[in-house]
TORDRENBA-725992 format. One record per residue (C-alpha): x, y, z; chain. Coordinates in nm, 2 decimals. Layout:
<pt><xx>X</xx><yy>Y</yy><zz>Z</zz><chaine>A</chaine></pt>
...
END
This chain:
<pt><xx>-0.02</xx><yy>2.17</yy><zz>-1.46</zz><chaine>A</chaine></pt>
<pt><xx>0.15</xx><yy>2.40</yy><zz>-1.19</zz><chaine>A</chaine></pt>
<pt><xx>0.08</xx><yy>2.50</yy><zz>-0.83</zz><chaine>A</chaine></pt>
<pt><xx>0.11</xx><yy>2.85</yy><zz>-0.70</zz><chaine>A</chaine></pt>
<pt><xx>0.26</xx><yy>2.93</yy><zz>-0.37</zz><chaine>A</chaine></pt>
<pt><xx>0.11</xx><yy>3.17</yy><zz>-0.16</zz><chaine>A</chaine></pt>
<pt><xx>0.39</xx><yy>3.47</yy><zz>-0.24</zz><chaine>A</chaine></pt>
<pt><xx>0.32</xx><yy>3.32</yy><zz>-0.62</zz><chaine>A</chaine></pt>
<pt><xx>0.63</xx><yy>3.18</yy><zz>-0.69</zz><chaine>A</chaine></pt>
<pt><xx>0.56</xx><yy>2.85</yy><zz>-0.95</zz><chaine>A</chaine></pt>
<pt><xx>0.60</xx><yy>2.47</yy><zz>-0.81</zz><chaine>A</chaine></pt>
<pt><xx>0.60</xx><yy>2.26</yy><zz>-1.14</zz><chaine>A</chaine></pt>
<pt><xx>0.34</xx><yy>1.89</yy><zz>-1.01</zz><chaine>A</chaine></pt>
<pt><xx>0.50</xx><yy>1.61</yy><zz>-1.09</zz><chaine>A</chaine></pt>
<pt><xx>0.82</xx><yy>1.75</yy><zz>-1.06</zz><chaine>A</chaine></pt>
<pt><xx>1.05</xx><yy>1.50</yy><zz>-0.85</zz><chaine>A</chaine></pt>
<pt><xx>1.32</xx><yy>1.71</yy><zz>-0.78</zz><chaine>A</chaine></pt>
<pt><xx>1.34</xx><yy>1.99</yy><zz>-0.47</zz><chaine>A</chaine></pt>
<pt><xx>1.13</xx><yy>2.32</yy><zz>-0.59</zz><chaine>A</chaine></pt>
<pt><xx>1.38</xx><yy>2.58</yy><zz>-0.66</zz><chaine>A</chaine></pt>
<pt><xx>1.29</xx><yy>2.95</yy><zz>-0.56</zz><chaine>A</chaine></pt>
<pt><xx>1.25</xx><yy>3.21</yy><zz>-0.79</zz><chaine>A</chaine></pt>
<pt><xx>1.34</xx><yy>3.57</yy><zz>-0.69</zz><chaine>A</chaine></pt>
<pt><xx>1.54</xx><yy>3.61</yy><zz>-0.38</zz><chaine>A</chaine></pt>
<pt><xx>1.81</xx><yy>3.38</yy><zz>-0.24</zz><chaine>A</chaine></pt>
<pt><xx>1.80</xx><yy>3.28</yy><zz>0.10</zz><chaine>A</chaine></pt>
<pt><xx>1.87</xx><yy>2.95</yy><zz>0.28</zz><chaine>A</chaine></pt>
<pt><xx>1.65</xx><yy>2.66</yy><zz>0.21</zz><chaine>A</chaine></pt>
<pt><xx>1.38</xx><yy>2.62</yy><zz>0.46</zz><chaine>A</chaine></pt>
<pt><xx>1.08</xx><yy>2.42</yy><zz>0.42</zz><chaine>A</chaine></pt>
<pt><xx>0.85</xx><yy>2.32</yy><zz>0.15</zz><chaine>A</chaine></pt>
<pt><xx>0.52</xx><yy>2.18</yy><zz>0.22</zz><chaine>A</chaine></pt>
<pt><xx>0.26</xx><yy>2.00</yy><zz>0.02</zz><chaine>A</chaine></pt>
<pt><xx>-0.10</xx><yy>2.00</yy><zz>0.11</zz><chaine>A</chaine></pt>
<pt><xx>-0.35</xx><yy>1.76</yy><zz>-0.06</zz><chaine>A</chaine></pt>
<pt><xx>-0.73</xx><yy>1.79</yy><zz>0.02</zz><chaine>A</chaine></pt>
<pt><xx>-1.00</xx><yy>1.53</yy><zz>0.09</zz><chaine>A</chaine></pt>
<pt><xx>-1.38</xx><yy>1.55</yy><zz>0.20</zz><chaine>A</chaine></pt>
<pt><xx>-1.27</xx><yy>1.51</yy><zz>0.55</zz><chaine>A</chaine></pt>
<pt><xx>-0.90</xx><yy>1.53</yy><zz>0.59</zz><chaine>A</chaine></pt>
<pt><xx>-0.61</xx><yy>1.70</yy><zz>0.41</zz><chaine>A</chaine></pt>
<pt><xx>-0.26</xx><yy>1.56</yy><zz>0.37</zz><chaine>A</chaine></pt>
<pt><xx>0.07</xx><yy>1.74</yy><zz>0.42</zz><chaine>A</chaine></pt>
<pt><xx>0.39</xx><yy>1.63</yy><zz>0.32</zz><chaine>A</chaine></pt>
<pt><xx>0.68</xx><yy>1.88</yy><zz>0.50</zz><chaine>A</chaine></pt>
<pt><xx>1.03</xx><yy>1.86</yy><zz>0.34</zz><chaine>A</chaine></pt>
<pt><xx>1.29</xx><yy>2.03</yy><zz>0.49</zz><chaine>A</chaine></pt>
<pt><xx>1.66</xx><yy>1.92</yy><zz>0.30</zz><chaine>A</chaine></pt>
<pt><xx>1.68</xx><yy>1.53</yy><zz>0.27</zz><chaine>A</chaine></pt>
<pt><xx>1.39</xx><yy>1.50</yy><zz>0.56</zz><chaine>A</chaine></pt>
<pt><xx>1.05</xx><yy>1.41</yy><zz>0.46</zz><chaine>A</chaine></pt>
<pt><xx>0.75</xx><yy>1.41</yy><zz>0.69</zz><chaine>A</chaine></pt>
<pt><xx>0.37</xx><yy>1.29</yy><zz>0.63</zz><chaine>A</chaine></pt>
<pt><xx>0.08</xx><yy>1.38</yy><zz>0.85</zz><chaine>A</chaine></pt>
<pt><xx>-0.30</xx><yy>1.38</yy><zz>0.77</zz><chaine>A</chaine></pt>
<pt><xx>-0.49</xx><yy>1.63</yy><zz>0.97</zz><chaine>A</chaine></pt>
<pt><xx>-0.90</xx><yy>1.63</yy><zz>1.00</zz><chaine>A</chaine></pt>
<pt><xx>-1.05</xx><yy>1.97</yy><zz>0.84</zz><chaine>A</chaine></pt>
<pt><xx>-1.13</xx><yy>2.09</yy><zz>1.17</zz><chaine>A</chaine></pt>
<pt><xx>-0.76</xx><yy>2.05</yy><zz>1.28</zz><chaine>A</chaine></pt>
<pt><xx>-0.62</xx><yy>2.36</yy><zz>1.03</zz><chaine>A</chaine></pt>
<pt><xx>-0.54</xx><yy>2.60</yy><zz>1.32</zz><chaine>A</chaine></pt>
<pt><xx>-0.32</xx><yy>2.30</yy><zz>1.47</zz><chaine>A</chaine></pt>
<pt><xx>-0.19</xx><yy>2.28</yy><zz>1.16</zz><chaine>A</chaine></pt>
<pt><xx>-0.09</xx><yy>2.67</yy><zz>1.12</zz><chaine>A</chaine></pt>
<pt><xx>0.03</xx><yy>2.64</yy><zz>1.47</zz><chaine>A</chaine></pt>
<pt><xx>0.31</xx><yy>2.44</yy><zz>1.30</zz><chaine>A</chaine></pt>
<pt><xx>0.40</xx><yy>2.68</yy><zz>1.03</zz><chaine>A</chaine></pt>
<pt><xx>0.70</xx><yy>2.90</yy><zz>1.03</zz><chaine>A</chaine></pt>
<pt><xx>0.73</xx><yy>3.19</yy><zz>0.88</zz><chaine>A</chaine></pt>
<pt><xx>0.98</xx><yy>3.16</yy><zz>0.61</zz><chaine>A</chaine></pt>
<pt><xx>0.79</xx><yy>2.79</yy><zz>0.54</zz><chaine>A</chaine></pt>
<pt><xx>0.73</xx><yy>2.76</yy><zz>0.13</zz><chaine>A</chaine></pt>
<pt><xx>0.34</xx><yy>2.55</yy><zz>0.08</zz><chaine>A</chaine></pt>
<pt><xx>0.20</xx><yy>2.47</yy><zz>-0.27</zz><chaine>A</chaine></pt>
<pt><xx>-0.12</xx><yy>2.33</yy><zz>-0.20</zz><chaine>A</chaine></pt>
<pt><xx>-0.36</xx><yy>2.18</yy><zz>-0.44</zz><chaine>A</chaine></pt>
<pt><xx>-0.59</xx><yy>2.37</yy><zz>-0.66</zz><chaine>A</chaine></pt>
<pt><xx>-0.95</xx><yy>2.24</yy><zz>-0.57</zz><chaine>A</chaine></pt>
<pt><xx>-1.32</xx><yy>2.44</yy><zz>-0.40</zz><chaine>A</chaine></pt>
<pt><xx>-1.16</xx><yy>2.48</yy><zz>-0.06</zz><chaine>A</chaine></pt>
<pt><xx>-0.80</xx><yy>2.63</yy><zz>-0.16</zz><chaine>A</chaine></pt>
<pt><xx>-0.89</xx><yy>2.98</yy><zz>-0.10</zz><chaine>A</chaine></pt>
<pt><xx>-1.08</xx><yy>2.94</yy><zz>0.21</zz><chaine>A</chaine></pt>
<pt><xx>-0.76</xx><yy>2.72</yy><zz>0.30</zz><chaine>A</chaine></pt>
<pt><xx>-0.50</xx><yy>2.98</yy><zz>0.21</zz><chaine>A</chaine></pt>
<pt><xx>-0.69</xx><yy>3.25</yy><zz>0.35</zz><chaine>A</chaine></pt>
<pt><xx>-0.67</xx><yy>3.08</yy><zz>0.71</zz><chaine>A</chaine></pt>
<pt><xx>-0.29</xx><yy>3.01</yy><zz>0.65</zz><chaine>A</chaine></pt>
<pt><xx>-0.13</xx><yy>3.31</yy><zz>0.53</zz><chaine>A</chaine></pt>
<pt><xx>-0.17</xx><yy>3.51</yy><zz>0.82</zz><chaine>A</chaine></pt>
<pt><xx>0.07</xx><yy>3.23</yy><zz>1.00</zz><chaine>A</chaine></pt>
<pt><xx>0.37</xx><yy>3.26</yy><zz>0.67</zz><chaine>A</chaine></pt>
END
């Protein structure tokens, strides 16, 4: 199984190790895992050695974009909600 980010680029699941990107080189900025629930959604944001965890409420997304940077990497999961979910994010990447 394999998660798309949003410019398409392939994030292997399972896979321990820092994504790599495919395509252009550039400095590593963030990756950033979203995980839906019913209710909530979970984020982990990894930037280097750093790891953060946060769980936002559904009705918190546009605090959440508020937090996104432009040159951010997210894989989220595939489930309903994902393209309603990345259509509300992207314009924030």
């Amino acid at each position: 199984m394999a998660l798309r980010t949003l410019d398409r680029r392939m994030v292997a699941a399972g896979d321990k190790s820092t994504p790599k990107r495919i395509g252009r080189s550039r400095e590593m900025g963030r990756f950033i895992g979203v995980d839906f629930h019913k209710a909530t959604f979970a984020v982990c944001f990894m930037e280097g050695e750093k790891k953060r965890f946060k769980t936002y409420k559904i009705v918190e997304i546009e605090w959440f974009c508020s937090e996104l940077k432009s040159d951010d990497e997210v894989a989220v999961e595939t489930t309903t909600n994902t393209r309603h979910f990345v259509r509300i994010i992207q314009d924030h990447l």
